[in-house]
C-alpha positions as a printed Julia matrix, in Angstrom:
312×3 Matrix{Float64}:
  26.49  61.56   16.5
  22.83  62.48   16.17
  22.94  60.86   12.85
  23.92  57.86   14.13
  21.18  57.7    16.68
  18.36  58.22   13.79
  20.39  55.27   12.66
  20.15  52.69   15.35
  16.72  53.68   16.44
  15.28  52.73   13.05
  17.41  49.26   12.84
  15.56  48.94   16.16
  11.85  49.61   14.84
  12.29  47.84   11.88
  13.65  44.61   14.15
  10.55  45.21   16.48
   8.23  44.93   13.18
   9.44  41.92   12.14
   9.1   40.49   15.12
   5.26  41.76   15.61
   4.54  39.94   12.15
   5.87  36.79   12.65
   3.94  36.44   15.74
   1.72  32.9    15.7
  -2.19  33.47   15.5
  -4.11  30.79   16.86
  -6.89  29.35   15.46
 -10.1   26.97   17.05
 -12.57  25.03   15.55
 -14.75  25.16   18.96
 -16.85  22.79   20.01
 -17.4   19.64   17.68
 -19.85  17.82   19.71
 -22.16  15.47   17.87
 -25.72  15.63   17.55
 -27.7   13.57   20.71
 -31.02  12.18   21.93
 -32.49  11.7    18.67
 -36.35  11.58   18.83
 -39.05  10.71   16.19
 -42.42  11.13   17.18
 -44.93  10.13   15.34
 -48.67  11.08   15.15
 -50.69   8.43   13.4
 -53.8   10.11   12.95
 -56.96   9.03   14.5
 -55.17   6.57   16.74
 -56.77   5.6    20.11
 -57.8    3.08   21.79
 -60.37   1.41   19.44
 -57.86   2.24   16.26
 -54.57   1.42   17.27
 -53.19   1.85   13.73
 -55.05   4.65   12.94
 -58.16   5.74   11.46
 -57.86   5.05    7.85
 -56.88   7.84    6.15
 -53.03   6.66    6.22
 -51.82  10.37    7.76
 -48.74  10.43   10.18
 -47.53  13.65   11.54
 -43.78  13.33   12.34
 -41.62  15.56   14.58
 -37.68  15.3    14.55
 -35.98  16.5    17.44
 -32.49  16.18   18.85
 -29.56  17.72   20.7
 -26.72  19.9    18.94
 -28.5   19.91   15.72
 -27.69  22.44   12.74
 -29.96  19.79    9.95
 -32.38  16.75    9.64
 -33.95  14.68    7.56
 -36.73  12.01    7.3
 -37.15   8.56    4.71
 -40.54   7.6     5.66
 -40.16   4.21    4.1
 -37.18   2.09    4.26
 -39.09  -0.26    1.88
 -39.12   1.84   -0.31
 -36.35   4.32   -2.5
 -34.6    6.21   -0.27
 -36.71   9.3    -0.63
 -35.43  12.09    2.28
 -37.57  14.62    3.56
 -35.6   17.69    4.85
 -36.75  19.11    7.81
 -35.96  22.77    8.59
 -38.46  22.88   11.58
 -38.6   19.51   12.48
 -41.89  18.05   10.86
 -43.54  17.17    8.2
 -46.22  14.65    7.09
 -46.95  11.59    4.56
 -49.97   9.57    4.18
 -49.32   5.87    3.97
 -50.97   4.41    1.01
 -50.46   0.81    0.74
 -54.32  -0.1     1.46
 -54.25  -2.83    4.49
 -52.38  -2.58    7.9
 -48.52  -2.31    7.53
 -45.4   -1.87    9.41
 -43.28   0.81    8.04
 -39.37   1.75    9.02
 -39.05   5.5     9.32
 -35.27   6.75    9.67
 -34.67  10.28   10.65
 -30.64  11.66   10.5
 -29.21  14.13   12.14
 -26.1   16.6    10.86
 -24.38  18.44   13.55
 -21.02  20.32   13.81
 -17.81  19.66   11.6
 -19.3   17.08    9.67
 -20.77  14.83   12.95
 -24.37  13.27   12.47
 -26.46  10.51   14.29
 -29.51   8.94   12.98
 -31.92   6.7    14.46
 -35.35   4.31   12.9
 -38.62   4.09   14.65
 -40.96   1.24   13.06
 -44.45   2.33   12.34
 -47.71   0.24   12.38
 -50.36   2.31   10.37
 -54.01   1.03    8.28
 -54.93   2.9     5.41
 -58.3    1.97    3.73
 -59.37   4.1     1.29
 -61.34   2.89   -2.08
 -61.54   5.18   -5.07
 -64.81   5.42   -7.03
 -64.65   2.74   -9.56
 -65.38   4.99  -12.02
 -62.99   6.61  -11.38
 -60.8    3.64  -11.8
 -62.12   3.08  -14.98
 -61.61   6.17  -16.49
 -57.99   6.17  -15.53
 -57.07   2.62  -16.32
 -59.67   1.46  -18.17
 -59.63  -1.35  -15.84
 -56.61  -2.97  -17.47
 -54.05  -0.21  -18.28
 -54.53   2.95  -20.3
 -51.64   5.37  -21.73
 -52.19   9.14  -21.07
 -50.27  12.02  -22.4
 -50.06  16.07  -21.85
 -52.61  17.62  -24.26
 -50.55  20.1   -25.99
 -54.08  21.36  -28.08
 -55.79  22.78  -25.15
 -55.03  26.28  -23.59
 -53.29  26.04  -20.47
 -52.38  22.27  -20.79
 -49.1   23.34  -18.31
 -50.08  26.07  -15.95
 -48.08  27.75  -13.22
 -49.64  29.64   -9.85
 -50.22  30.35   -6.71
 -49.82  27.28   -4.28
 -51.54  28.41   -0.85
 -53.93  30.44   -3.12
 -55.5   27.94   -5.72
 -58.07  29.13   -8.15
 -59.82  28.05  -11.07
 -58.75  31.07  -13.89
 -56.16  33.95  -13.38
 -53.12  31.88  -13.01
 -49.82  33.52  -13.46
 -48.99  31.78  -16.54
 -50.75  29.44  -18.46
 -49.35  27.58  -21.96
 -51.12  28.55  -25.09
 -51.2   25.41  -27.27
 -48.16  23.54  -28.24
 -46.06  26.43  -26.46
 -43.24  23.85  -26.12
 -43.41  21.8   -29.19
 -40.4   24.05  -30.62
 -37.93  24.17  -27.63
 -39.38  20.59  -25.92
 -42.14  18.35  -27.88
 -41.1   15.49  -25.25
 -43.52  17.52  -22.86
 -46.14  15.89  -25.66
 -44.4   12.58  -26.56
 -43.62  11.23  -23.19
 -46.56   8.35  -22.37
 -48.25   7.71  -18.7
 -49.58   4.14  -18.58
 -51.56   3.43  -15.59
 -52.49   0.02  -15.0
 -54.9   -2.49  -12.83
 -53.85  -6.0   -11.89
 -56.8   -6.92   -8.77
 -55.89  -4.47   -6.29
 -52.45  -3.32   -7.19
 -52.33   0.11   -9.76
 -49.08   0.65  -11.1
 -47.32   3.61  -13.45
 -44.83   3.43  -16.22
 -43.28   6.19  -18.02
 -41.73   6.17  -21.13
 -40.09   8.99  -23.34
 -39.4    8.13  -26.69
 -37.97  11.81  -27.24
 -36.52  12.43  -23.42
 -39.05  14.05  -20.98
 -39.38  17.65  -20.18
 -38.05  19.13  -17.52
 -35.38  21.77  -15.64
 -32.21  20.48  -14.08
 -30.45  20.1   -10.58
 -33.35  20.72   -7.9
 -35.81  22.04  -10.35
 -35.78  18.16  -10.93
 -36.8   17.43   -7.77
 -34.14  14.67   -7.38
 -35.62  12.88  -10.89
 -32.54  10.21  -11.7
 -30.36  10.9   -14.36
 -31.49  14.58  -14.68
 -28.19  16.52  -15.04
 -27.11  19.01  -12.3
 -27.01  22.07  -14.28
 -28.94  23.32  -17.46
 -31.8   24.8   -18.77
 -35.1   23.59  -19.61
 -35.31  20.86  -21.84
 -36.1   17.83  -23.22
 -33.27  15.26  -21.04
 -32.67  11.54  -21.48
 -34.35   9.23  -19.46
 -34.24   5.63  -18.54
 -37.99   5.15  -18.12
 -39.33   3.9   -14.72
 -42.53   1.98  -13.12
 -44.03   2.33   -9.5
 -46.73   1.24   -8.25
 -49.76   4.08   -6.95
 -52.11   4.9    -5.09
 -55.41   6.35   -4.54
 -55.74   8.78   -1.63
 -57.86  11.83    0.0
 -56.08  15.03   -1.32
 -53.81  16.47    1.01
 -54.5   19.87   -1.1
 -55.05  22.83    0.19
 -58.1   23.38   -2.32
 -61.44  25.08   -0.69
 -64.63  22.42   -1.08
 -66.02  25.17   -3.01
 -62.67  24.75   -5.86
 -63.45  22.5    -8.53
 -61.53  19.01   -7.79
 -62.6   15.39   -6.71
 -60.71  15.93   -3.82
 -58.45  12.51   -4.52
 -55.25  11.96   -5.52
 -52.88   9.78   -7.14
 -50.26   9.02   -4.81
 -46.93   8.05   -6.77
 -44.21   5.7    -4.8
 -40.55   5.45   -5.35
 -38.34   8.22   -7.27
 -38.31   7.19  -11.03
 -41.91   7.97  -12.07
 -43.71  11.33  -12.72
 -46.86  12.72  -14.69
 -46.54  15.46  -16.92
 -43.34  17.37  -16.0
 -40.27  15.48  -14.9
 -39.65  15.8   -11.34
 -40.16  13.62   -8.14
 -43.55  15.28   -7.03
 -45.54  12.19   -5.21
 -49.14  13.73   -4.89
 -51.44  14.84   -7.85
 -54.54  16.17   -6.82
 -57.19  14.83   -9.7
 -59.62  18.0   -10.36
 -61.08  16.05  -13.05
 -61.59  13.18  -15.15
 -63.09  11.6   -17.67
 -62.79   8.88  -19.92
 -60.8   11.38  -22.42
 -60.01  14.02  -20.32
 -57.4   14.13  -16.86
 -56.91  17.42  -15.47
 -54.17  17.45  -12.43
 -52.87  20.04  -10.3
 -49.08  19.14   -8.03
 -47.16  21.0    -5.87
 -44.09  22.83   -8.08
 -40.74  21.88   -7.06
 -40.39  25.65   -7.13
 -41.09  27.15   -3.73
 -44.93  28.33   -3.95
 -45.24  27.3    -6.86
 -48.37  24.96   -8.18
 -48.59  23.23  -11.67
 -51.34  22.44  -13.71
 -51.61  19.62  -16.01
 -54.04  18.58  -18.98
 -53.58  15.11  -20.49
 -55.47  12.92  -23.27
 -55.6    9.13  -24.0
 -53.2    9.07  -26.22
 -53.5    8.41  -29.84
């Protein structure tokens, strides 16, 4: 009898466990609500009451804000490439360069929860009016058009350091000459042809041997540049844009060694020296054979440093 019992009290507990397994769980995906109340602001600088497009200089601070947001993002130009600006606090800055007063379309969008987003545009009026020295002009153009390329004789031709620390020697790496000619001689093939027509300056870019550069967002969202790989010489269409002259945005003392201007690229296809998107190159020098340019890196921190020649 007692074994019988033992018997029926485990068909019982094993019944109870399968039941306790089987039980449903329940599962939420919360709240989905969209992102709301979308708001650019933006800051032209120097605006007031005498300058109601600004003072110049072509600066807008922007500010992003919105409702139920977990991302953003900013084209400051709808007239131009679609060139977003991610925004992990919200702002960010560009400097208008078309010389003149113009109306520009800036579209922020918004991601929120579960795949929702909103965006919203905001047209711009802004005046930008600075003039280069024309011999500076010169030197880069020749007043005409003029074809540049990286100077793979010099020391340090490509440099790499410190972004928010910029300095004149002790970088962290600098290229001793031809240091890519084995892996990458595109870096000293590729041709930079800036160009004058009255007041319109233009770039074209053209790699007979590929250009040099690293892939995915080492790239810097460069088109055609492959997703994956390392770095290399990589097919490329060629592109032209038209530029601009600007104040440097750098963060360079007045005591480092630059002009303190910058050629301001537009669109997404064009580049000088290493291939990636980077818009602003800060000119620290130049001559009539002799450019020497420092960019933000697409690397976080990160500053390059290029040294280019007329080419042959």
């Amino acid at each position: 009898m007692k074994t019988n019992i033992k018997y029926i009290f485990g068909i019982f507990f094993l019944l109870l466990l399968v039941a306790t397994s089987c039980t449903e769980e329940t599962y939420s995906l919360g709240d989905l609500t969209a992102p709301s109340n979308v708001v650019i602001t933006a800051d032209i600088v120097g605006k007031d009451a005498t300058h109601p497009n600004g003072d110049g200089s072509g600066m807008v601070n922007f500010k992003v804000t919105a409702d139920n947001a977990l991302g953003m993002k900013l084209d400051v130009d709808a007239n131009d490439d679609v060139n977003w600006v991610f925004l992990p606090k919200g702002t960010t800055s560009n400097t208008y360069t078309k010389t003149g007063t113009f109306t520009y379309r800036v579209t922020a969008m918004v991601n929120g929860k579960g795949g929702s987003s909103a965006n919203i545009t905001k047209d711009i009026v802004v005046f930008f009016a600075f003039q280069p020295p024309a011999e500076m002009v010169t030197n880069l153009t020749n007043d005409a058009s003029k074809t540049w390329v990286v100077d793979g004789s010099l020391q340090n031709h490509f440099g790499v350091d410190d972004w928010t620390n910029p300095r004149a020697t002790g970088w962290w790496w600098g290229a001793p000459p031809f240091d890519k000619a084995a892996c990458c001689n595109c870096l000293y093939t590729t041709g930079f042809t800036f160009a004058k027509a009255g007041a319109v300056y233009s770039l074209t870019v053209t790699s007979p041997d590929g250009i040099f550069t690293k892939t995915g967002a080492l790239a810097g969202g460069l088109p055609g540049i492959p997703a994956s790989g390392g770095e290399g010489c990589y097919a490329y269409a060629g592109g032209t844009s038209e530029f601009s002259f600007i104040p440097s945005s750098s963060n360079t003392a007045a005591s480092f060694p630059s002009t303190k201007i910058a050629i301001q690229l537009s669109g997404v296809n064009t580049f000088i020296g290493y291939g990636a998107t980077q818009k602003e190159y800060e000119i620290l020098e130049i001559t009539p054979t002799y450019m020497y340019l420092r960019v933000r890196g697409t690397e976080t921190g990160n500053s390059w440093y290029l040294k280019l020649k007329p080419a042959p």
